[in-house]
VEXMIKE-636806 format. One record per residue (C-alpha): chain; residue number from 1; residue in one letter; x, z, y. Coordinates in steps of 0.2 Angstrom, whole numbers. Layout:
N
   ch     i   aa      px      pz      py
    A   NUM    a       X       Z       Y
...
This chain:
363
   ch     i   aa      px      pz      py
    A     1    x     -26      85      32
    A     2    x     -14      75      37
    A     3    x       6      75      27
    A     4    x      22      67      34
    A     5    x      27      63      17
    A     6    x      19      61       0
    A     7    x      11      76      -7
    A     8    x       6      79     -24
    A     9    x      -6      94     -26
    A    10    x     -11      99     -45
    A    11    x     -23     113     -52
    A    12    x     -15     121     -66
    A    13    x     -23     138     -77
    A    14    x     -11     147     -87
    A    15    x     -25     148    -101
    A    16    x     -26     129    -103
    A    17    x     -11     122    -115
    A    18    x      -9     104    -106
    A    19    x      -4     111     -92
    A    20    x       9     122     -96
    A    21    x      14     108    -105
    A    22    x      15     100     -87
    A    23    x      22     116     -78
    A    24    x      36     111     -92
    A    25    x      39      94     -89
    A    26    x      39     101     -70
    A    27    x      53     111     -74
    A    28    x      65      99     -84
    A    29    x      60      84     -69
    A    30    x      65      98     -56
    A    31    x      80      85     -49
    A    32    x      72      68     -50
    A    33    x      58      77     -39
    A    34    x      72      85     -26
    A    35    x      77      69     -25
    A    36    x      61      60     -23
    A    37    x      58      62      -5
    A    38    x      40      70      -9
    A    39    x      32      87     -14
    A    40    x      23      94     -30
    A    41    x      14     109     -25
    A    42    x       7     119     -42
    A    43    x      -8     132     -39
    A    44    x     -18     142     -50
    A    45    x      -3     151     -59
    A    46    x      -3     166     -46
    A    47    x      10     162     -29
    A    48    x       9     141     -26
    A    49    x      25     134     -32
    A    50    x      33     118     -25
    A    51    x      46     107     -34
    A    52    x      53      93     -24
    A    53    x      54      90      -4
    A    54    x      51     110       4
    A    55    x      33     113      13
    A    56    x      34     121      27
    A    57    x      26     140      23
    A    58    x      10     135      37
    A    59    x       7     119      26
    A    60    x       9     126      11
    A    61    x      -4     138      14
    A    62    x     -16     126      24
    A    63    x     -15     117       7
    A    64    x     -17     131      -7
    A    65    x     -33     135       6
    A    66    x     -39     118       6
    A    67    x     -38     115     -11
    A    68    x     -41     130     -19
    A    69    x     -55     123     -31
    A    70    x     -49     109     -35
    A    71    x     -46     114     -53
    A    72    x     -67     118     -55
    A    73    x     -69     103     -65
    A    74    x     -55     104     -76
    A    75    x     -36     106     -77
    A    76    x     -24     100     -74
    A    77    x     -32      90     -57
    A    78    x     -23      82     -45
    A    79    x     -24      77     -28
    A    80    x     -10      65     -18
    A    81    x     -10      66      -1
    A    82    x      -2      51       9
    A    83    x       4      51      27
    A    84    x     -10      40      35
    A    85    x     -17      36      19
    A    86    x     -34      39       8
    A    87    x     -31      56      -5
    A    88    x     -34      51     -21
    A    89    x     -39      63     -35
    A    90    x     -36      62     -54
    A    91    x     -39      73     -69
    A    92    x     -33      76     -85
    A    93    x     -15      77     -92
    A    94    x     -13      58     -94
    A    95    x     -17      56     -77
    A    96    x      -9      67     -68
    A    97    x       7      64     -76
    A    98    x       7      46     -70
    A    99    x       4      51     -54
    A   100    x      21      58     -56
    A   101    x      28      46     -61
    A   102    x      21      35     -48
    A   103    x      27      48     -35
    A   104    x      45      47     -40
    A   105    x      46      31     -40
    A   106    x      43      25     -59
    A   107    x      27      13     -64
    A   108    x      15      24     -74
    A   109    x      12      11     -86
    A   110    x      32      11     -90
    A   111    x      35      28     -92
    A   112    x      29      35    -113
    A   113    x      17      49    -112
    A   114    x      10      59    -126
    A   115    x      -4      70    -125
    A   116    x       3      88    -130
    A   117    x      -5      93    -147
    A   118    x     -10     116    -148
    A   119    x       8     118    -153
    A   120    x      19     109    -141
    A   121    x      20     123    -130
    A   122    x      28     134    -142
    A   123    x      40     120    -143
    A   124    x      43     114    -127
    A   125    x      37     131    -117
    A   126    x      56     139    -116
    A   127    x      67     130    -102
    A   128    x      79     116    -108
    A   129    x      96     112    -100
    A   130    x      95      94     -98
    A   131    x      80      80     -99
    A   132    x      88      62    -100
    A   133    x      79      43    -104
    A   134    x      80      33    -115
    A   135    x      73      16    -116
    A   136    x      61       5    -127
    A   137    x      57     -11    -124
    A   138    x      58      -5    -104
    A   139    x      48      10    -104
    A   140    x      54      27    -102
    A   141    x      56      41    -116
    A   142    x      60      58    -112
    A   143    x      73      69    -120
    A   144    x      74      85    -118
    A   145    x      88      95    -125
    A   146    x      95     115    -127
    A   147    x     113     119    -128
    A   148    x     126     110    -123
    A   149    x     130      98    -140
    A   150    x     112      95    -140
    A   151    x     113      90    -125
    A   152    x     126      78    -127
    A   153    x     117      70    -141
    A   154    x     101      67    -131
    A   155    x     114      55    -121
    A   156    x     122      47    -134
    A   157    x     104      45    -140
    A   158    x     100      36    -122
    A   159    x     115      27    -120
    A   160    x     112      16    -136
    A   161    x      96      10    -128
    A   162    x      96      -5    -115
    A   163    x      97      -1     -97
    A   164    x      84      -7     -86
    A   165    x      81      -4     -67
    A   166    x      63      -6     -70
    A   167    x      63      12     -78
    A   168    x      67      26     -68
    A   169    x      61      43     -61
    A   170    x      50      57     -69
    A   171    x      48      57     -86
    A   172    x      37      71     -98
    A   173    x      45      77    -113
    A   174    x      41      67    -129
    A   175    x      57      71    -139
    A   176    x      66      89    -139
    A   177    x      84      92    -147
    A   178    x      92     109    -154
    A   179    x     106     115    -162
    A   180    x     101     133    -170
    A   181    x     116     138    -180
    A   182    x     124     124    -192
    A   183    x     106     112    -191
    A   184    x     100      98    -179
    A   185    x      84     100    -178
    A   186    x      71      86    -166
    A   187    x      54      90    -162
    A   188    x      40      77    -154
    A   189    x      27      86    -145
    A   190    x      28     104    -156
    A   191    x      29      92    -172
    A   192    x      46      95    -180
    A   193    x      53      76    -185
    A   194    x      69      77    -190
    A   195    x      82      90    -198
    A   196    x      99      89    -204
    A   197    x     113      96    -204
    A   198    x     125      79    -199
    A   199    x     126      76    -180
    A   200    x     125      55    -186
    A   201    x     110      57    -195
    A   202    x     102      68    -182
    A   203    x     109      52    -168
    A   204    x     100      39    -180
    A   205    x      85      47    -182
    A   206    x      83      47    -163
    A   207    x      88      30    -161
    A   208    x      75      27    -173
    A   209    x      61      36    -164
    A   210    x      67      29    -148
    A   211    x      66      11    -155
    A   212    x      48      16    -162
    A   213    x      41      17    -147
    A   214    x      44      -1    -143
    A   215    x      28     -11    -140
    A   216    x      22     -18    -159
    A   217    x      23     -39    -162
    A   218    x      10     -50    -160
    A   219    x       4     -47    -179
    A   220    x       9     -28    -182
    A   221    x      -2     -13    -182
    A   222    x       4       6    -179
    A   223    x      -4      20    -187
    A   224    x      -2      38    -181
    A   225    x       6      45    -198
    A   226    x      20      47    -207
    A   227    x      30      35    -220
    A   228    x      41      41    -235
    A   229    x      52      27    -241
    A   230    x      58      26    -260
    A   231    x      79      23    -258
    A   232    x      75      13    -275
    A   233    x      61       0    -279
    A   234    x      57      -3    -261
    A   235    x      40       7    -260
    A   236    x      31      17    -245
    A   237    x      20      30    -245
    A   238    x      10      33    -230
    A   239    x       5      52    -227
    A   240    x      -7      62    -213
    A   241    x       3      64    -197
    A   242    x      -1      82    -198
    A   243    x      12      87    -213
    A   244    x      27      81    -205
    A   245    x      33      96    -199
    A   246    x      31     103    -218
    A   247    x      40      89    -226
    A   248    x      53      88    -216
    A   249    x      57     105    -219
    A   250    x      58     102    -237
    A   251    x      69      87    -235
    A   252    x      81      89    -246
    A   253    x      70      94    -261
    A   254    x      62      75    -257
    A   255    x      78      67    -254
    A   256    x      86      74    -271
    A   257    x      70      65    -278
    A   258    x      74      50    -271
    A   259    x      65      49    -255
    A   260    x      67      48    -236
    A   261    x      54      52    -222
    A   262    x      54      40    -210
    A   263    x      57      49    -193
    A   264    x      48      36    -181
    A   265    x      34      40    -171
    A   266    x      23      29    -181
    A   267    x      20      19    -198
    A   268    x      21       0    -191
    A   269    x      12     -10    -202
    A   270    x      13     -29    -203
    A   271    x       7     -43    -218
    A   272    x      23     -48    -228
    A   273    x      23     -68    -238
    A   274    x       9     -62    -249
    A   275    x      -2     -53    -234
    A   276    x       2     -37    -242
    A   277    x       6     -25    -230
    A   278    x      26     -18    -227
    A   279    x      34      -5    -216
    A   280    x      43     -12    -201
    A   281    x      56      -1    -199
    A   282    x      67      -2    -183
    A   283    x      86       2    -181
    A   284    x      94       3    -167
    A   285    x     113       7    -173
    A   286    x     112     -10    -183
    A   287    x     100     -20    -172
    A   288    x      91     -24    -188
    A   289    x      71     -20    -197
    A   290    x      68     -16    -214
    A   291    x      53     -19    -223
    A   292    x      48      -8    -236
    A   293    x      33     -15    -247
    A   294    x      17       1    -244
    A   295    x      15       6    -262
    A   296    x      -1      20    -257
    A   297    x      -7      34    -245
    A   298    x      -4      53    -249
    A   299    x     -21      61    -239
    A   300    x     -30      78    -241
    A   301    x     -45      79    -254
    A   302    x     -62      79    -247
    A   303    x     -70      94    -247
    A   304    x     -89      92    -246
    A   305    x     -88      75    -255
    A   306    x     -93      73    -273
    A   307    x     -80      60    -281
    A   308    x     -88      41    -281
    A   309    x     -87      25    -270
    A   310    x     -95      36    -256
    A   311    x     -78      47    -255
    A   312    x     -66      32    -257
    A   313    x     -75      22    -242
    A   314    x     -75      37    -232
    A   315    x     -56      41    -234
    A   316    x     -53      24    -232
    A   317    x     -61      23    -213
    A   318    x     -52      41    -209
    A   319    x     -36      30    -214
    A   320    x     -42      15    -202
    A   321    x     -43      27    -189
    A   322    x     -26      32    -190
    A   323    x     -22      15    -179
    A   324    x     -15      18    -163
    A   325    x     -28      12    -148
    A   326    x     -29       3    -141
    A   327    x     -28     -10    -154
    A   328    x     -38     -27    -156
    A   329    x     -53     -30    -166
    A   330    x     -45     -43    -176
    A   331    x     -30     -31    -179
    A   332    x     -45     -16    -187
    A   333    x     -51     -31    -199
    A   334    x     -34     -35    -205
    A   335    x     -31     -17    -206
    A   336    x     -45     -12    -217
    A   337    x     -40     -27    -228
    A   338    x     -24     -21    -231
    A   339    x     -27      -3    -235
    A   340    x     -43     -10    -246
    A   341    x     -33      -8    -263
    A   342    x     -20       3    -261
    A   343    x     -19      19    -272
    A   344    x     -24      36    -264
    A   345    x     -16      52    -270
    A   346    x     -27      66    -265
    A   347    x     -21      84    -263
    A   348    x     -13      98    -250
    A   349    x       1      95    -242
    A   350    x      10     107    -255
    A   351    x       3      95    -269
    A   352    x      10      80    -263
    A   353    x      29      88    -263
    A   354    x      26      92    -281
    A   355    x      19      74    -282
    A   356    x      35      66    -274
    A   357    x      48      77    -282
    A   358    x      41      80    -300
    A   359    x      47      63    -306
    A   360    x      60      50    -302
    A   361    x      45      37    -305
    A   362    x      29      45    -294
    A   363    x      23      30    -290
């Protein structure tokens, strides 16, 4: 059928989690669309709702008939409809957030976007009351905040970043900020990141995230997990991506230890003078990295593994595959090299705190 101005038609199930993760990025991107001169029409979730330019109700229905199955094959799905253009079809969250991005305006390639993990809908499911971006290394980073201080330092966090007018337009939520009570608390997908009870600390960690997600060098490696940094001795710890949340709650036991989590959205590795690998970490309030020399790994205990060379080699490929794809051949190689030797303290989650915090010397 024919449109007289870009139409976006998606297939959404209110049982699949990605896309009420999209019905929320919908939400918070609700004025970017109005302005965008082009229509998002969302079926699937009982009456067809539109965000952006208003369908006329004929057209609207003509469309919710004409595509009812689009969804068959998976959800979200997405169809765009061009005036006197091809349609073109696209599936999957990824996917159907660029072309978002691409109706409003923005490059898809320009604009970050995470897959949401089982939990992000708990997180990011309630309406926020502002969505602002951010900018690394010119592509865009949503920040989502609720309540009105939080929403002031989501744009303090996105003024600190360079303005570009390459970036623009929709933008999914990747970063969330709160203000329960007397904490500031900052979530990444459903994954809680940062927690503190000073409004600078909680501005820094942003900045930092923000920064993080900046394209890596030409000899840097980012791994999807976490990094502790010892305030004295200059060590790292890498740790699985999955106990964030649980250490960052238990920060201050780990900072009374001596030890800081490192809020960024990954551990970027690279070789220091002696091809040993350090922590490159960014900092946008100084304009300055650190590097922190990585001392070991923190990772869960096999299981159905008998202790031996068998268990060490596998644990060391599950470490290997924390790198961020896409990454380079050459990049796996050096990779593996460096984690070849370091130490590997196996345990829960709960036994790596009592690790970290039993001894001012752990490692």
């Amino acid at each position: 059928m024919s449109v007289s101005h870009p139409v976006l038609v998606v297939a959404s199930s209110p049982d699949c989690g990605y896309c009420r993760q999209l019905r929320s990025d919908l939400d918070a991107n609700r004025q970017t669309l109005t302005h965008s001169g082009a229509s998002v029409l969302l079926l699937g979730e009982g009456s067809p709702l539109t965000w952006g330019a208003a369908l006329q109700p004929a057209q609207a229905e003509e469309l919710t008939a004409t595509y009812a199955r689009l969804g068959r094959r998976g959800t979200p799905s997405a169809v765009r409809l061009s005036p006197g253009g091809a349609h073109r079809a696209v599936r999957g969250f990824e996917a159907v957030t660029a072309a978002l991005a691409e109706l409003s305006g923005s490059e898809p390639g320009r604009v970050v976007c995470e897959v949401p993990t089982s939990c992000s809908a708990g997180v990011n499911g309630a309406p926020v009351d502002a969505l602002v971006i951010a900018r690394a290394g010119g592509r865009a980073v949503g920040i989502a905040a609720r309540g009105e201080r939080a929403v002031r330092m989501a744009t303090l966090a996105a003024e600190g970043t360079p303005a570009t007018n390459t970036v623009r337009g929709y933008a999914p939520i990747t970063l969330l900020v709160e203000r329960p009570r007397n904490l500031w608390l900052v979530f990444r997908g459903g994954e809680l990141v940062a927690r503190s009870r000073s409004a600078n600390e909680t501005l820094d960690a942003l900045r930092r995230i923000v920064a993080g997600f900046e394209p890596p060098g030409p000899h840097q490696v980012r791994l999807m997990c976490g990094a502790l940094v010892r305030r004295e001795g200059g060590r790292a710890l890498l740790f699985p991506r999955n106990w964030m949340s649980y250490l960052v709650a238990r920060n201050a036991s780990l900072a009374h230890a001596g030890w800081r989590l490192d809020p960024g959205p990954f551990a970027c590795l690279e070789p220091g003078t002696d091809g040993a690998p350090l922590l490159s970490q960014p900092s946008r309030t100084a304009g300055l990295t650190s590097h922190t020399r990585v001392a070991g790994v923190l990772t869960s205990r096999p299981t159905a593994l008998a202790p031996g060379p068998s268990t060490r080699a596998r644990l060391l490929t599950q470490i290997a595959n924390w790198a961020v794809r896409p990454v380079a051949p050459d990049h796996v190689r050096t990779l593996c090299a460096w984690i070849a030797d370091l130490p590997l303290h196996l345990g829960t989650q709960e036994e790596a705190l009592a690790f970290l915090t039993r001894s001012s010397d752990a490692v």
